[in-house]
C-alpha positions in Angstrom: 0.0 0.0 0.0 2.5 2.6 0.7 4.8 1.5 -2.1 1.6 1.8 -4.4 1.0 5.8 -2.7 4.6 6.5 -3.2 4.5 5.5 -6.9 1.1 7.7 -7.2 3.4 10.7 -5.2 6.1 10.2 -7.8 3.9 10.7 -10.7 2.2 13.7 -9.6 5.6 15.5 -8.5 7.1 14.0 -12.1 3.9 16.0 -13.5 4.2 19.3 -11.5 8.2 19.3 -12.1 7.4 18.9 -15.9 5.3 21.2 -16.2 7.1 24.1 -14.1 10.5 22.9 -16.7 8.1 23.8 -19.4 6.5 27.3 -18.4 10.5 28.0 -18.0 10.9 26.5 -21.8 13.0 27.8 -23.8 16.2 29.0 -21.5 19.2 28.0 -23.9 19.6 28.3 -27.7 17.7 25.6 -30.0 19.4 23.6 -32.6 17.3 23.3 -35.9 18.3 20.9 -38.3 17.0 21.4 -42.3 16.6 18.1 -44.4 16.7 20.0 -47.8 18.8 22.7 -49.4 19.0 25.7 -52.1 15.5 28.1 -51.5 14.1 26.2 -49.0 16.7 26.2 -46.6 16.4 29.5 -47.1 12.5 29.4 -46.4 13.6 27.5 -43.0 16.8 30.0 -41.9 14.0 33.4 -42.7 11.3 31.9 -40.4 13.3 30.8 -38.0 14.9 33.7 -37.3 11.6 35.4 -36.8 10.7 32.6 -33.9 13.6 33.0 -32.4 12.7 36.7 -31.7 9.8 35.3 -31.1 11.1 32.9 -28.1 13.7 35.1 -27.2 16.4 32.5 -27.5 18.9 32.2 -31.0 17.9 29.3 -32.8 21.3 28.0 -34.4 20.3 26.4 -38.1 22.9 23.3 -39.3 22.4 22.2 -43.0 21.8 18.1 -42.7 20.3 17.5 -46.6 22.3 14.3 -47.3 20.7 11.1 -47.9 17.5 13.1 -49.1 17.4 15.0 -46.0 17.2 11.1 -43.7 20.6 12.5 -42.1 18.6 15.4 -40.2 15.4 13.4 -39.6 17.2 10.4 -38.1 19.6 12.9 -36.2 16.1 14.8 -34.7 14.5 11.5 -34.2 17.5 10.3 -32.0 17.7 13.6 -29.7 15.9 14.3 -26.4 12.3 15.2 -26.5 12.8 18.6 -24.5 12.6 20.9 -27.4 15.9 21.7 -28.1 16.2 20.3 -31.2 13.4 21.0 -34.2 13.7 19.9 -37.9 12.7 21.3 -40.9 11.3 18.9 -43.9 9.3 19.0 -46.8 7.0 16.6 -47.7 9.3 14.3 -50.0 11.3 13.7 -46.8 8.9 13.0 -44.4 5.6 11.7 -46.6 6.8 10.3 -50.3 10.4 9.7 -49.3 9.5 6.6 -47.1 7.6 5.3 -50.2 10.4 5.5 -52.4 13.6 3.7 -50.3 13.9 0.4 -48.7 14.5 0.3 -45.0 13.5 4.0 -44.7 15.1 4.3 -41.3 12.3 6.8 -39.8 8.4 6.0 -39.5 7.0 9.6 -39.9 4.0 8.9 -37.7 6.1 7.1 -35.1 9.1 9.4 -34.2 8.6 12.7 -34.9 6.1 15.3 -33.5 4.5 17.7 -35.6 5.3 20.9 -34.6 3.8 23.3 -37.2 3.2 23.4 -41.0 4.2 27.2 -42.1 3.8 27.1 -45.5 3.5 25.1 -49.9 4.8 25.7 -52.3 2.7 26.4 -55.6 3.1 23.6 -58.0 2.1 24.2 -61.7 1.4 21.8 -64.9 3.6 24.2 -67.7 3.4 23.7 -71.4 5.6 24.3 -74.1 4.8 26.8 -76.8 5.4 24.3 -79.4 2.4 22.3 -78.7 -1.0 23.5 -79.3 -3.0 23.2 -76.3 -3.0 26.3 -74.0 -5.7 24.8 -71.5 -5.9 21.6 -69.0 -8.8 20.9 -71.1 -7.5 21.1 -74.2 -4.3 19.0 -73.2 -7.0 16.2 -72.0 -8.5 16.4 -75.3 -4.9 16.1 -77.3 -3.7 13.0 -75.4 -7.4 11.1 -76.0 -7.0 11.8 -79.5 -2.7 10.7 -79.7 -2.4 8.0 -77.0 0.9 7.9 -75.2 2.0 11.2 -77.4 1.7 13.8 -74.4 4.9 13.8 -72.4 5.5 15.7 -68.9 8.8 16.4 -67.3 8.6 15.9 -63.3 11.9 16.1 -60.5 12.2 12.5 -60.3 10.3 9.3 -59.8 8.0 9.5 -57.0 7.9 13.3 -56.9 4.9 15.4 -56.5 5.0 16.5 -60.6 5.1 12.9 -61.3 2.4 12.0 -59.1 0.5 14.7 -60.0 0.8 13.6 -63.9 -0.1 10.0 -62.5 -3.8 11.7 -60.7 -4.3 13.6 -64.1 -3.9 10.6 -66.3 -6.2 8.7 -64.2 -8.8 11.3 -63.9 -8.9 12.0 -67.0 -8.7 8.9 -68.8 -5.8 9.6 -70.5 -2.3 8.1 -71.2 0.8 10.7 -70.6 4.1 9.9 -70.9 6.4 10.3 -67.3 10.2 12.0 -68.6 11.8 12.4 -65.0 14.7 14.6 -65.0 17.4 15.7 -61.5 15.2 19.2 -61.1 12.8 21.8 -62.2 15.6 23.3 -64.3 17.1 20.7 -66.1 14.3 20.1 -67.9 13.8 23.6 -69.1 15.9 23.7 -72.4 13.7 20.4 -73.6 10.5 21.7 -72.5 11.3 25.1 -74.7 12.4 23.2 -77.5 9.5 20.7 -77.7 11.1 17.7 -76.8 8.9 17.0 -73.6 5.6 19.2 -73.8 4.1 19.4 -70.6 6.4 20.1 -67.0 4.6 19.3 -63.7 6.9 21.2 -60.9 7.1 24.5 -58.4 6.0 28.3 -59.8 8.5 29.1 -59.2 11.1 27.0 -61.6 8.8 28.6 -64.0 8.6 31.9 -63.1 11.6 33.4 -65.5 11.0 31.6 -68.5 6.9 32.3 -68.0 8.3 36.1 -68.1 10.1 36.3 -71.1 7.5 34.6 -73.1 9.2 30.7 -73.6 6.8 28.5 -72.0 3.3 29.1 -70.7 1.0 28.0 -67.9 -1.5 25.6 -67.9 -3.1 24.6 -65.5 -2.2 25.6 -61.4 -2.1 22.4 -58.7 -3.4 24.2 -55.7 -7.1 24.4 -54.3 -7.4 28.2 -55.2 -6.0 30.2 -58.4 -2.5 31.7 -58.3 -3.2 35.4 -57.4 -0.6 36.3 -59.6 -2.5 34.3 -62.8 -5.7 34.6 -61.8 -7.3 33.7 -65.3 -5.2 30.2 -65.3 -7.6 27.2 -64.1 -6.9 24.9 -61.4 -6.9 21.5 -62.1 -9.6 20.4 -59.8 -11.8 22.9 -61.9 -10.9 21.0 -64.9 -11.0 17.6 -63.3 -13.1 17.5 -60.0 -11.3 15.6 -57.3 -8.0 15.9 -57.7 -5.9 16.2 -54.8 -2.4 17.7 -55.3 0.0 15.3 -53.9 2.1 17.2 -50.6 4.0 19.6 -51.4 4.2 21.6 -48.2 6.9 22.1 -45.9 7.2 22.1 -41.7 8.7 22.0 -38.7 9.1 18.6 -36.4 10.4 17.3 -33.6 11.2 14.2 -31.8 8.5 11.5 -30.8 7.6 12.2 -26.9 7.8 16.1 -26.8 6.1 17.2 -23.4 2.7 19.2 -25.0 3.7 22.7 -23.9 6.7 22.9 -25.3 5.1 21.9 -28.5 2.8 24.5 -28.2 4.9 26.7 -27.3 7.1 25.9 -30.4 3.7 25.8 -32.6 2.9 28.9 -32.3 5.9 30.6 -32.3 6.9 28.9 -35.7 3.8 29.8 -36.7 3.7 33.6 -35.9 6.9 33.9 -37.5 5.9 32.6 -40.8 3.3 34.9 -40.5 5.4 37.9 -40.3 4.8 40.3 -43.2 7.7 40.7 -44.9 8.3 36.7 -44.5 5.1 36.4 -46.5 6.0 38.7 -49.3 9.2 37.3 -50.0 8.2 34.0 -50.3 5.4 35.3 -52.3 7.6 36.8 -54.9 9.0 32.8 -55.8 5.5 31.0 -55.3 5.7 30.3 -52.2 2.3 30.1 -50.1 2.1 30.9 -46.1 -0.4 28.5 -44.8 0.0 27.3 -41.6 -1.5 24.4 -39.5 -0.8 23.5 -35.5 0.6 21.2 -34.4 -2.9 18.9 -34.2 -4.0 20.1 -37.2 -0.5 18.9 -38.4 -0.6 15.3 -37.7 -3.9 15.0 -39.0 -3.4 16.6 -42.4 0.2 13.8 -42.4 -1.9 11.1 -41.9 -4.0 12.2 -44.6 -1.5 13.0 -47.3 0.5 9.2 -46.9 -3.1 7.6 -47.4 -2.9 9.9 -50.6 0.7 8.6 -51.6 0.0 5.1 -51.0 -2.8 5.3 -53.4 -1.2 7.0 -56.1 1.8 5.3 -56.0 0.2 1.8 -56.2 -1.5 3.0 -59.0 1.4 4.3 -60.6 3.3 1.2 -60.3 5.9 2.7 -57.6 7.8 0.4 -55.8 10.9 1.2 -52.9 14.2 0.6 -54.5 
C-alpha cells in the first residue's frame, strides 16, 4: 500500500516538475536541423529567425540534406524530447520519401512530433509553346486523340509533378508519358524546345521563362487560383477531385515532446511565418504561407501518406 502511494506521489511531483520545466521553456539556444537545401533552406533559416525573436532565444540552423534530407530526420528523431532540437522537412522527406527507399530508417508517424506546418509551395502543370493546347482541357482532349503522345517532365520518380501527372492521367482517362529529369531546371531547355511538352513542378522553376514569353501556364495544382495568374484554371476545376500530392513544408520534432513545449514551439513557428515581410518574400518565388498546429499537423500527415500510398500503387511505384 504505501509503495503503491509513493509511486502515485512520484507521478504527480514528475507531473508538476514537468510542467514548471516547461512554463521555464526555452532558457538555452535551440538547434534546428534542415533536411533540404537551395531556396528552402532559405524558407527555413528566414522563419526561424523570426521565432527566435519570437522565443527570445537564437535558434542555431545546421544544413543536414544528405541522404535526401534522412541524415537530419534520423539525427532529430535520436535527440531528447525537450525541445531543443526541431527539424525542418518537406514533404518528399517525411511523406513520399519513405515510399520511395527500402528500409527508410524513420516512420514519420512514429518518431517525430508535428510541430507546425508554415507554408506550400505552388506547384504548376507548364506547357511548351510548341504544342498546341493552352488549356488543361485542351491537353486532356490532345492526349485522347494521340495516345501515349503527351509527355511531362517531373523532379524524379516518386515526386509530387510525377504524381501529380499519375492523378491527371487517371482522372482523366488519359495516357501521358512520365520523362523524369534531376530538377525543375534541367528540364527547361527540352521543354522550350518541344522535346517534352508538358512540366509538372514548383512556380516558381517557371517563373523566369513564363516572363520572357518561352513557355506558358497551364493549369495551377493548388485548391485556389495563383493570385498572380488569376485567369489560369486549377486543375480540380478542370477535373473534380484531384488532390495535389504534398508539397508543403514544416517543422518537427522528436516522438515524446512534453505538450507545452510543442505548443509553445507551434505557435511561435507559426507567428513567425506569418510575419509580413516573411510572406512577401516568399510570395515573390511561389511560395504560399499557410499554416497548421501542431494537431491540425498530424492530421493533415496522416491524410497525405493515405494519398501517396494510393497514387503510387497506381502508378506502379515500388521502394528501390
Amino acid at each position: 500500500m504505501k509503495s503503491c502511494a509513493g509511486a502515485i506521489l512520484f507521478s504527480v511531483a514528475s507531473i508538476a516538475f514537468g510542467g514548471a520545466w516547461a512554463q521555464q521553456y526555452p532558457f538555452k539556444p535551440i538547434r534546428h536541423l534542415i533536411a533540404i537545401s537551395g531556396g528552402g533552406e532559405t524558407t527555413a533559416r528566414m522563419i526561424a529567425d523570426q521565432a527566435a525573436l519570437i522565443l527570445g532565444v537564437p535558434i542555431v540552423a545546421e544544413s543536414q540534406s544528405g541522404a535526401g534530407g534522412a541524415v537530419a530526420v534520423v539525427n532529430t528523431l535520436r535527440s531528447a524530447p525537450d525541445g531543443y532540437t526541431i527539424l525542418y522537412a518537406t514533404a518528399q522527406n517525411i511523406v513520399l520519401r519513405p515510399f520511395l527507399v527500402k528500409n527508410n530508417p524513420y516512420d514519420p508517424l512514429r518518431d517525430l512530433t508535428p510541430l507546425a506546418q508554415v507554408g506550400e509551395t505552388t506547384y504548376a502543370l507548364a506547357g511548351s509553346l510548341q504544342f498546341p493546347a493552352s488549356t488543361l482541357g485542351e491537353v486532356i482532349e490532345f492526349a485522347k486523340r494521340n495516345p501515349g503522345r503527351v509527355s511531362y517532365a517531373s523532379t524524379g520518380v516518386g515526386t509530387t509533378g510525377h504524381l501529380a501527372g499519375v492523378l491527371i492521367g487517371q482522372l482523366a482517362g488519359v495516357q501521358l508519358l512520365h520523362v523524369p529529369y534531376k530538377g525543375g531546371t534541367q528540364s527547361m531547355p527540352d521543354l522550350i524546345g518541344g522535346r517534352v511538352l508538358l512540366s509538372f513542378t514548383t512556380m516558381s522553376s517557371f517563373t523566369p521563362m513564363v516572363e520572357s514569353g518561352k513557355i506558358r501556364i497551364i493549369a495551377v495544382g493548388q485548391e485556389k487560383r495563383y493570385e498572380r495568374l488569376p485567369k489560369v484554371q486549377t486543375i480540380a476545376e478542370v477535373l473534380p477531385g484531384f488532390e495535389i500530392p504534398p508539397g508543403w513544408f514544416g517543422f518537427f520534432g522528436p516522438a515524446g515532446m512534453p505538450p507545452a513545449v510543442v505548443k509553445r514551439l507551434s505557435d511561435a513557428l507559426i507567428r513567425g511565418a506569418r510575419v509580413p515581410e516573411v510572406v512577401r518574400k516568399l510570395e515573390d518565388v511561389g511560395v504560399a504561407i499557410v499554416t497548421k498546429d501542431s494537431d491540425q499537423y498530424a492530421q493533415f500527415i496522416r491524410q497525405n501518406i493515405a494519398l501517396a500510398a494510393r497514387v503510387m500503387k497506381t502508378a506502379g511505384i515500388e521502394p528501390e
